[in-house]
Steps between C-alpha positions, in 0.01 A plus 500: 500500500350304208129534406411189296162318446399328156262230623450234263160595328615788383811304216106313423366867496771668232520199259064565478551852502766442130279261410172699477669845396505439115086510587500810652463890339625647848718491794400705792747471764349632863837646703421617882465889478773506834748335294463459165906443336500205785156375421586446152568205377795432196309190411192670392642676228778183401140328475281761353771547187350757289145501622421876635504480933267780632607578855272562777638624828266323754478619867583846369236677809765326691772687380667833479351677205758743444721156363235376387475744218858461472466138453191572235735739312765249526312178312326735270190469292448104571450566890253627747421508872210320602304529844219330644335915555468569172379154347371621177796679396692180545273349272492735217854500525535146431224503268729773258805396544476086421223606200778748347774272464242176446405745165645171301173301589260731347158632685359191513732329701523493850856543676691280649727576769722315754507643855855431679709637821660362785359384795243682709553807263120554454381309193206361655414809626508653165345245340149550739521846456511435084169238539323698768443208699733247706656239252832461661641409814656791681746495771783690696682175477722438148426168321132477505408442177688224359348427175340688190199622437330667241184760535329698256487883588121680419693651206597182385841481564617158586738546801743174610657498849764360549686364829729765686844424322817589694842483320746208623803720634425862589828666437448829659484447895326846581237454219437159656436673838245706356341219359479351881399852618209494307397138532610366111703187746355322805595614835608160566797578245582835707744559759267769652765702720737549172192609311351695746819712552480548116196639483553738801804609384313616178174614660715730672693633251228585216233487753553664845190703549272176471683273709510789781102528479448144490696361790617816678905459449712770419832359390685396200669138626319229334568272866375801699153471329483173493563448882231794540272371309495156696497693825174711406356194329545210720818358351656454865641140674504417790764735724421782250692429203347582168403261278662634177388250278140590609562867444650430177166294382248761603700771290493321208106368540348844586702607188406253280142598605553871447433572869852720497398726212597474136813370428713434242808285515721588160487781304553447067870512412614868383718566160 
């Protein structure tokens, strides 16, 4: 199966992303916490040529922490973990790491830094958390915000968002997955059954112990909990067959709401 969706806006969306960078002191690049390699996008650093990219790993109370410090340790110095618990360490964060290599601009000037990600990766979200106050749109679906904007943070920082930017061909089928896993591609894109039995067949593998306490199945065949879950969760046709396609889609939303436990869905490569 082939994951593809580059919707028109978004070719509009990278040619105003080149055009402004030459403006900008900073890249921060949000990645989803729960799958950060597949969340990242080649054309953000193609784009952002040799200006520095701070990483912040968004949904990261969503996701396992144990990898989560692996992916930290992985990106180095230029990344953090950001969560909507801890607000004010998010902000200081930003605050040091876009003034440190902004140094160029002197004191006196305020920052300026370009906020980019794919889809429904969490950039509105961080960008309320930065002001304090709802300035952006937020939604579980991806493609929300389809233009820029530009706010000024209460240090002074001027912060552009930019549209969620996808790449045109995702080469790597399972990192594509991920990305419909954890809602960077609309679920009218999705084949729901093939993606459902890819996430079960994971879940079970690194994560046994939470999908037992969440839906009560024992097993380690991705179909098996699948056609449990629609049993115990109203997934059934008429003359009791399961609706798999149903099971598959209430896997994949109570995990993309956290409701299984914290999950992550690649681990940094090793070597």
């Amino acid at each position: 199966m082939s994951l593809q969706w580059y919707p028109g806006h978004m070719t509009k969306g990278r040619r105003e992303l080149a055009k402004l960078m030459p403006s900008q002191d900073v890249v921060i690049e949000v990645l989803d916490a729960r799958c950060p390699r597949s969340s990242s996008n080649p054309l953000v650093a193609e784009i952002a040529a040799r200006k520095p990219i701070v990483r912040v790993l968004a949904r990261a109370d969503m996701a396992d922490p144990a990898l989560t410090k692996q992916w930290l340790a992985h990106f180095g110095e230029l990344a953090f973990a950001a969560s909507k618990d801890n607000p004010s360490h998010t902000r200081k964060r930003i605050r040091e790491l876009t003034r440190d290599k902004a140094r160029h601009r002197g004191p006196d000037k305020d920052v300026r830094a370009l906020i980019c990600g794919v889809p429904n990766v969490g950039k509105s979200t961080l960008i309320n958390l930065l002001m304090g106050r709802q300035v952006a749109k937020v939604s579980d679906r991806p493609a929300v915000t389809t233009r820029q904007q530009t706010v000024e943070l209460p240090d002074g920082t001027e912060l552009t968002d930019s549209p969620g930017l996808m790449w045109p061909k995702i080469e790597d089928e399972r990192g594509a997955f991920r990305l419909a896993i954890c809602g960077s591609i609309p679920d009218t894109a999705l084949d729901y059954y093939e993606i459902g039995v890819f996430a079960a067949s994971y879940f079970l593998w690194r994560y046994p112990e939470l999908i037992k306490a969440r839906f009560g199945v024992e097993t380690d065949d991705p179909a098996t909990l699948l056609t449990e879950i629609g049993k115990r969760r109203g997934g059934l046709l008429k003359g009791g067959a399961v609706d798999i396609t149903k099971a598959a889609d209430l896997l994949i939303h109570e995990f993309r709401h956290g409701q299984i436990g914290r999950i992550t869905l690649e681990a940094p490569p090793t070597g």
